[in-house]
DODOKOL-727029 format. One line per 10 residues: number of its first residue (from 0); their letters; for each residue x, y, z of C-alpha. Coordinates in steps of 0.2 Angstrom, whole numbers. Layout:
NUM	a	X:Y:Z ~ ...
end
This chain:
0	xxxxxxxxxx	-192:-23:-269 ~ -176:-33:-272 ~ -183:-51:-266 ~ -176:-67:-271 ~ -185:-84:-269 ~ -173:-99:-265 ~ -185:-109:-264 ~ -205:-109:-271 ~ -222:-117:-265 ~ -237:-122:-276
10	xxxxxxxxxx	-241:-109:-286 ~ -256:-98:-281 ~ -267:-106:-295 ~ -263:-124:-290 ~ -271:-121:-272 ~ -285:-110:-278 ~ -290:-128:-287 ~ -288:-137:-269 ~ -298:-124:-261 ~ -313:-125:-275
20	xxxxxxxxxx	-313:-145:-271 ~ -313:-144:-253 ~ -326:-129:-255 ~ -338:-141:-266 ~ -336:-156:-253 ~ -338:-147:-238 ~ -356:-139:-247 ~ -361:-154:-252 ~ -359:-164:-235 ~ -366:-149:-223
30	xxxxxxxxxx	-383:-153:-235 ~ -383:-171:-232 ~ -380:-167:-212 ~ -392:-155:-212 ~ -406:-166:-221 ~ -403:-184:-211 ~ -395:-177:-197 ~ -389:-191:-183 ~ -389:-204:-199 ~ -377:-195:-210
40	xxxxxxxxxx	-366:-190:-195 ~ -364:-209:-192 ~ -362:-213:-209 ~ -348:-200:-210 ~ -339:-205:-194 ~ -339:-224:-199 ~ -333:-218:-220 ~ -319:-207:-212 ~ -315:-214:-195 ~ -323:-230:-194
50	xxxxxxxxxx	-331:-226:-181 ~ -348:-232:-174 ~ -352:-230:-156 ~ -369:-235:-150 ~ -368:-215:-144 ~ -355:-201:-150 ~ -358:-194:-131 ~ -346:-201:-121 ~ -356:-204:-100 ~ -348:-196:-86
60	xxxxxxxxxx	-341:-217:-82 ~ -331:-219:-100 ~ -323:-201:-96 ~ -317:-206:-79 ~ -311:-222:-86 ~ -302:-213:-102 ~ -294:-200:-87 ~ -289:-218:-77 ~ -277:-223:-92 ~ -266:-209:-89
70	xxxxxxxxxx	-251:-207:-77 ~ -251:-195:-63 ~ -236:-185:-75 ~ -246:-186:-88 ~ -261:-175:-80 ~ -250:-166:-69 ~ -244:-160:-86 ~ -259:-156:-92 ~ -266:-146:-76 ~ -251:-137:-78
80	xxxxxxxxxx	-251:-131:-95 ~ -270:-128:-91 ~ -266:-116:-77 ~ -254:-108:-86 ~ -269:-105:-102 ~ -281:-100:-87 ~ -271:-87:-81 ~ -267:-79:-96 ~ -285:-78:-101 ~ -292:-71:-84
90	xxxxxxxxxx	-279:-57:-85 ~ -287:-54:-103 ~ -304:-56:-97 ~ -299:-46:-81 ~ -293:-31:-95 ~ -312:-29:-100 ~ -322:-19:-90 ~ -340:-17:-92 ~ -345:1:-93 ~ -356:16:-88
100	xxxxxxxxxx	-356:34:-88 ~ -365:48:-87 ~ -362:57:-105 ~ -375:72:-100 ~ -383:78:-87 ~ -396:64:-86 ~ -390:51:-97 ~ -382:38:-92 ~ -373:27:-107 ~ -365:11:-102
110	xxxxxxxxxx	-360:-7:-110 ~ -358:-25:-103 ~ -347:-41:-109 ~ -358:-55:-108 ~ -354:-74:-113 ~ -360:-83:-128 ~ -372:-96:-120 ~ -364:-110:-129 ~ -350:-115:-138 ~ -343:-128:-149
120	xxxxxxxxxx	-327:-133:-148 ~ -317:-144:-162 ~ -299:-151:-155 ~ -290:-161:-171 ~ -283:-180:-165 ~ -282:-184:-183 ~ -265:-188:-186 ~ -258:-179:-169 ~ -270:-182:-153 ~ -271:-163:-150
130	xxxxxxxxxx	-270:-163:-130 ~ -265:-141:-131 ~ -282:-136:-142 ~ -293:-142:-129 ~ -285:-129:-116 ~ -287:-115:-128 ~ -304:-118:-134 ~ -312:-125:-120 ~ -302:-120:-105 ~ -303:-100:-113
140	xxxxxxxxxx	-323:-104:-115 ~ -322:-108:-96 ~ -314:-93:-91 ~ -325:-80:-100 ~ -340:-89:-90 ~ -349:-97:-107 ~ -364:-110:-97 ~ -363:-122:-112 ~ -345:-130:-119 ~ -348:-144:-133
150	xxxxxxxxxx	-333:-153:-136 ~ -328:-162:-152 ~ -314:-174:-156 ~ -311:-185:-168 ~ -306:-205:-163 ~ -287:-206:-163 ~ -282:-225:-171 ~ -302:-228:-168 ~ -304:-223:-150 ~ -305:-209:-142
160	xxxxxxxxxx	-289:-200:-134 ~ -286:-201:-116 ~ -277:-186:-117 ~ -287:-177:-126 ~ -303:-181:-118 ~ -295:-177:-100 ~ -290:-162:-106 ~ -307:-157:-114 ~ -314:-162:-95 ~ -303:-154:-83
170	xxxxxxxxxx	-307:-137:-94 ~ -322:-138:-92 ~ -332:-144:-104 ~ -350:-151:-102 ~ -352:-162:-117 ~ -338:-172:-123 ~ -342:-179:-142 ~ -330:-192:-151 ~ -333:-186:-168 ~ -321:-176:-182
180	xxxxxxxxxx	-322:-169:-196 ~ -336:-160:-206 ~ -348:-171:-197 ~ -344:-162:-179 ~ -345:-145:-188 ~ -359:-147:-196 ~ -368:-157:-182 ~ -364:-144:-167 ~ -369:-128:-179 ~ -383:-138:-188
190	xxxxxxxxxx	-390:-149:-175 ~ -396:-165:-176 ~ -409:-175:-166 ~ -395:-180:-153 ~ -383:-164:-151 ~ -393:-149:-147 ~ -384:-134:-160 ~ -371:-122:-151 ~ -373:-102:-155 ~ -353:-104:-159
200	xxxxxxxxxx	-339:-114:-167 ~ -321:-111:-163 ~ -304:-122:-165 ~ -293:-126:-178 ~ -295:-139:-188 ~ -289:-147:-206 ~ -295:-139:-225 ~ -311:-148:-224 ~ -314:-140:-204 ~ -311:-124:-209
210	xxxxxxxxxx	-320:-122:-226 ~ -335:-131:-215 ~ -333:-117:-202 ~ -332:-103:-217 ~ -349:-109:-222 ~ -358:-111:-208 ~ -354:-94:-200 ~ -371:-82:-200 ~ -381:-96:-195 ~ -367:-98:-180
220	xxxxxxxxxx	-353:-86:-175 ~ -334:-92:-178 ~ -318:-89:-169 ~ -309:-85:-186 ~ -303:-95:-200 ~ -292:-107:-194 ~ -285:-120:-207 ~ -270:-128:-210 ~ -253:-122:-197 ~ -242:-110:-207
230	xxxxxxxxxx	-225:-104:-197 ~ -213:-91:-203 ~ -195:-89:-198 ~ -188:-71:-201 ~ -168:-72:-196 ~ -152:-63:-201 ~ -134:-69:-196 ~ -137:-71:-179 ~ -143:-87:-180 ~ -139:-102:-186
240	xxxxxxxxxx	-146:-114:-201 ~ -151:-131:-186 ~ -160:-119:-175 ~ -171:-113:-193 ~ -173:-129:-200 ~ -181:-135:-183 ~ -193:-124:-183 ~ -197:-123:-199 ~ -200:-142:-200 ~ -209:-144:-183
250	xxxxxxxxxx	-223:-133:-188 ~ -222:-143:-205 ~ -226:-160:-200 ~ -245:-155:-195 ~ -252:-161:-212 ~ -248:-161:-230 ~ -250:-144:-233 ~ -243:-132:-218 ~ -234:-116:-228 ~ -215:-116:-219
260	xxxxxxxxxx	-208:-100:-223 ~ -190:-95:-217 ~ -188:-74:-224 ~ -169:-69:-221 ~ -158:-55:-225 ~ -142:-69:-226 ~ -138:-79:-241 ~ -125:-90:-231 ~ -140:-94:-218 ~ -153:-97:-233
270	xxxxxxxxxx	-141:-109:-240 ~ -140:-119:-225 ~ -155:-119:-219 ~ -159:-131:-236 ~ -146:-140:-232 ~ -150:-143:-214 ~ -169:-146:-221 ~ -164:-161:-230 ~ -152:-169:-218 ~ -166:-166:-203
280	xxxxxxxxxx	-179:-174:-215 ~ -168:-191:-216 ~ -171:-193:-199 ~ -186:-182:-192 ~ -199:-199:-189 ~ -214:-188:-194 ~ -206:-184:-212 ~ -216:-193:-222 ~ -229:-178:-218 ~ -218:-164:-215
290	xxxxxxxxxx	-208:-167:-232 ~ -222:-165:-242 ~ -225:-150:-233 ~ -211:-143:-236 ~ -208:-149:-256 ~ -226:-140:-259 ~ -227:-126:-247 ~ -210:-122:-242 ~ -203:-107:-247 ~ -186:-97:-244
300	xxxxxxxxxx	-186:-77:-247 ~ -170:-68:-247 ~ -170:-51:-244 ~ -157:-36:-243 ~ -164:-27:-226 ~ -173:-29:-213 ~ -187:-17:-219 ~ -189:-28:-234 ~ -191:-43:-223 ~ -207:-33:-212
310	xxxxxxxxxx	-211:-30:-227 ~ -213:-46:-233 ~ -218:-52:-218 ~ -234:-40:-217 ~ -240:-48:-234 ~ -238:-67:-230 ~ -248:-61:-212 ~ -242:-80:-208 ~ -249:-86:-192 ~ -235:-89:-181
320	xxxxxxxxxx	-221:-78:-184 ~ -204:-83:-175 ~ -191:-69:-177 ~ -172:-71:-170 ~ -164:-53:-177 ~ -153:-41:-169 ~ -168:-32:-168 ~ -181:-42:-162 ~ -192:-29:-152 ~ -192:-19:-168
330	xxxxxxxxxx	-203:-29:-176 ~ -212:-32:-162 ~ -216:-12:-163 ~ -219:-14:-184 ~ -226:-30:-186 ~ -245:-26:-190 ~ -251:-43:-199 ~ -247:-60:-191 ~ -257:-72:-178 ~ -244:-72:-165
340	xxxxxxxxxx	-225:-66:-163 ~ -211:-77:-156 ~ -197:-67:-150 ~ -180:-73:-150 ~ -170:-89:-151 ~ -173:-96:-133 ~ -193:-93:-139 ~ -201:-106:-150 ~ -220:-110:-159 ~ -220:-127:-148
350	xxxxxxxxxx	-222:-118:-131 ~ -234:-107:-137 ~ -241:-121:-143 ~ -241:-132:-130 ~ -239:-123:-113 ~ -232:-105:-111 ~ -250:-99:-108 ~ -256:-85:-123 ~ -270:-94:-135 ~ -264:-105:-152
360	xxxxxxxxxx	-279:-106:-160 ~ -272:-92:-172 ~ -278:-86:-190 ~ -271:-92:-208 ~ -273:-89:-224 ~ -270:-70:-221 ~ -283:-66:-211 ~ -271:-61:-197 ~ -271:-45:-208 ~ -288:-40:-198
370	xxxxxxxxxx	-290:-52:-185 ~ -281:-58:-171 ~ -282:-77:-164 ~ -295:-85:-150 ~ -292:-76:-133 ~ -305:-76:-119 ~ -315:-60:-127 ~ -319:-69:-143 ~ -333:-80:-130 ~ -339:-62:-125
380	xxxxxxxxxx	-351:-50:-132 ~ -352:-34:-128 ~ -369:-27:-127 ~ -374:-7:-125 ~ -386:0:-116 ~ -395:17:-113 ~ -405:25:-100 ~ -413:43:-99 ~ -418:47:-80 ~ -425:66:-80
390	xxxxxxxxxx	-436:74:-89 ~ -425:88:-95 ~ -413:76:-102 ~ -426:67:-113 ~ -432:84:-119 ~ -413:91:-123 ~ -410:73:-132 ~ -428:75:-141 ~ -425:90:-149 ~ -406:87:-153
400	xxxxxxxxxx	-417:67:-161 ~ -430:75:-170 ~ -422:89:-180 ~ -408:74:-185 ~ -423:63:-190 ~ -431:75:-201 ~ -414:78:-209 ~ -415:61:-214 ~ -432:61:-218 ~ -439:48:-205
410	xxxxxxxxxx	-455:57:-197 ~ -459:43:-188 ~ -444:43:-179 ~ -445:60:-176 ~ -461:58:-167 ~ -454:45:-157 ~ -443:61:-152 ~ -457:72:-152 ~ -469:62:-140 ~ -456:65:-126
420	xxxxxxxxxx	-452:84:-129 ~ -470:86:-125 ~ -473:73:-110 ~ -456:79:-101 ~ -452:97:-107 ~ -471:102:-109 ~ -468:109:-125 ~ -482:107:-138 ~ -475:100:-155 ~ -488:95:-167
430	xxxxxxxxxx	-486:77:-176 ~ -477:76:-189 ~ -470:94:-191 ~ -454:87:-186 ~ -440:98:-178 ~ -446:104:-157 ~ -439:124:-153 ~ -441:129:-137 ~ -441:145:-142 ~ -457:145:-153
440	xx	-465:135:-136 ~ -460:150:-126
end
C-alpha cells in the first residue's frame, strides 16, 4: 500500500492511556452507584452538573410546561423529523416477519420478534442539547412496540432542554429523567431505590457514556458501542476542498476528541482542504471544540486509487462515511465496514443526523466491522419455538435424537428421545441402551 499521511492524529498509544483512565473512572463510579444508589446519583449530578432537583423525574405538569416554551416552528420541526424516523423504522420493522413452517411432516418450526419490555435511553445535552438522539432512541423504541421507554438527559446550562425533553415525549417515552453521565447509565442498568432498572441501554453518548455502557452490558443488553462521533470524507477531484473542510469540521465540533478523517486520491484537494480547515476554524463559532478535534484526531490519507482508498476505508470502519467520487455507488457495492454511508455531494452527515429519517445512533471505534448502528430490530428479540403434532413425527425425530445423543455420549438425553419412540411409535426401547431401530421392533 502506497498511503501517505498529510496530516496525523494522536498516536495509537496516547489514546490507549485515555481509554485505561476513563475505563478506571467509569469502574470505580458504577461501584459507588451500585452501593448508595439515589445518594451517589445525586452526589454525581450536583459534582458534574450541578444539579439537585428535589426529583430527577420530571411530572407530567413540568413536561407540559418545558413543551410550552417552544414555538409552534420549533415542534413542527420536531414532529417532522420524528415522522420521517418513524417511517423509516416501521418499514424496517415491517421487513421482519415472524415465522412458521412445517419442516416435516408433523413438525412445525417457527420464530417470533418480540420487544425488550424496557429500555433506557441516554440523549447527550452536554455541550449540544441533542433534540435528533431522542427520535432515534426513543421514537425507534416506540415503533418496535417496547412497553417501558426510560429517558435520560443530562441538564443543559443547569436545566433541562425544552427541546430535548419534547422530543423525548412526543416519541414516546414513559419516564423522562434529567440526569447525564455515568450516573444515568449506571442508575437505569443498576437501579436505584427511585428508578426501577431497564433490561437495555442504547444512545450515544461521550467516553465516560460508552466505557459505562461497555461495562455494564451482561447484566443489561446494549445497542453497540457508541462513543465519541467520528466522520470520514473519501473524495477524488470531483469535489472541491470547502465542501470537505465543512464536513469534516461539522462532525468535529461534537467534543474534544471526534476522529475527522478526509481519505483522497488528489494531492491538490488534500492541500486545500488544510488550507480551507484553517481559514473555516477562524470563523466557525464552535472552534474552540472542533479545533482540538481536529489538531488531535484529524487525519489526511492520500492514496493513488480508489481501491487503496476502500481499502483504507474498511480498516478505519469510521462511523459515518461521506463519499463524493466519480464512483459513489461502487462503494456503496464494496464498502463492508462503516456505521452508515453518505452518497454524493448534495448528501451530508447533518441530515442524517438530524432529519432524513435512517438511525444516527451509529458504532465507533471499529466496531462497524461487525455491527451495524440502532435501527428498530436492535429493541426486538427473536424467540424460536417448536412443536411436534403427530405421533409418527415424534417417533421419526426420536430415533433420528437418540442415536445423535449417544454419539455424544448423553443417555439422558437420549432417553428424553427414547420415552417418546415408545409412547407414540410403540416401539419398545430399553432405558438407556440408547439408539431406537424400528427394525429390531419389528
Amino acid at each position: 500500500m502506497t498511503i501517505e499521511y498529510l496530516k496525523r492524529g494522536k498516536p495509537e498509544a496516547e489514546r490507549a492511556e485515555d481509554d485505561a483512565k476513563t475505563r478506571a473512572v467509569v469502574e470505580a463510579t458504577l461501584k459507588d452507584i451500585e452501593t448508595r444508589g439515589d445518594a451517589a446519583v445525586r452526589e454525581l449530578s450536583n459534582k458534574f452538573d450541578g444539579y439537585s432537583p428535589a426529583s430527577f423525574r420530571l411530572t407530567q405538569a413540568e413536561i407540559d410546561a418545558l413543551i410550552g416554551q417552544l414555538s409552534e416552528r420549533e415542534l413542527a420541526d420536531i414532529r417532522f423529523a420524528q415522522e420521517q424516523v418513524k417511517n423509516f423504522a416501521q418499514a424496517q420493522r415491517d421487513s421482519m416477519l415472524d415465522v412458521e413452517l412445517e419442516t416435516l411432516p408433523g413438525v412445525i418450526l417457527g420464530h417470533k420478534n418480540i420487544p425488550v419490555q424496557s429500555v433506557g435511553c441516554y440523549v447527550p445535552a452536554g455541550k449540544f442539547p441533542m433534540v435528533a438522539s431522542a427520535h432515534m432512541s426513543v421514537a425507534t423504541a416506540a415503533v418496535a412496540g417496547v412497553p417501558r421507554i426510560v429517558a435520560c438527559t443530562p441538564p443543559f446550562q443547569g436545566k433541562p432542554n425544552p427541546g430535548v425533553i419534547a422530543a423525548m415525549h412526543l416519541g414516546g417515552a414513559h419516564e423522562i429523567y434529567v440526569l447525564g453521565g455515568i450516573q444515568a447509565i449506571g442508575a437505569m442498568a443498576i437501579g436505584t431505590e427511585t428508578i426501577e432498572p431497564v433490561h437495555m441501554l442504547v444512545g450515544p453518548g461521550n467516553a465516560f457514556v460508552a466505557e459505562a455502557k461497555r461495562q455494564l452490558f451482561g447484566r443489561v443488553g446494549i445497542d453497540l458501542f457508541a462513543g465519541p462521533t467520528e466522520t470520514m470524507v473519501i473524495a477524488d477531484e470531483t469535489v472541491d476542498a470547502e465542501l470537505c473542510a465543512t464536513d469534516l469540521l461539522g462532525q468535529a465540533e461534537h467534543g474534544y476528541n471526534s476522529p475527522a478523517v478526509l481519505v483522497t486520491t488528489s494531492r491538490k484537494l488534500a492541500e486545500e482542504t488544510l488550507s480551507e480547515i484553517s481559514r473555516i476554524l477562524k470563523i466557525l463559532p464552535t472552534a474552540t471544540t472542533a479545533s482540538v478535534s481536529w489538531n488531535d484526531y484529524g487525519e489526511v490519507i492520500l492514496c493513488e486509487s480508489h481501491e487503496e482508498m476502500l481499502e483504507v476505508a474498511n480498516d478505519i470502519a469510521s462511523e459515518h462515511v461521506q463519499v463524493m467520487t466519480d464512483r459513489d455507488d461502487w462503494f456503496l457495492e464494496n464498502m463492508t465496514s462503516y456505521g452508515a454511508l453518505f452518497l454524493g455531494p448534495r448528501t451530508n452527515v447533518a441530515n442524517g443526523d438530524k432529519v432524513i429519517g435512517t438511525n444516527h445512533t451509529l458504532p465507533t471505534k471499529k466496531a462497524g466491522r461487525y455491527t451495524g448502528g440502532l435501527w428498530v430490530g436492535k429493541f426486538l428479540k427473536t424467540h424460536s419455538y417448536q412443536k411436534v403434532t403427530t405421533d409418527e413425527a415424534a417417533t421419526l425425530i426420536g430415533e433420528y435424537g437418540s442415536r445423535l445423543c449417544m454419539l455424544e455420549g448423553f443417555v439422558g438425553h437420549a432417553e428424553q428421545c427414547n420415552i417418546r419412540v415408545r409412547r407414540y411409535g410403540g416401539i419398545n426401547v430399553p432405558y438407556g441402551e440408547g439408539a431406537p431401530y424400528r427394525e429390531a421392533a419389528e
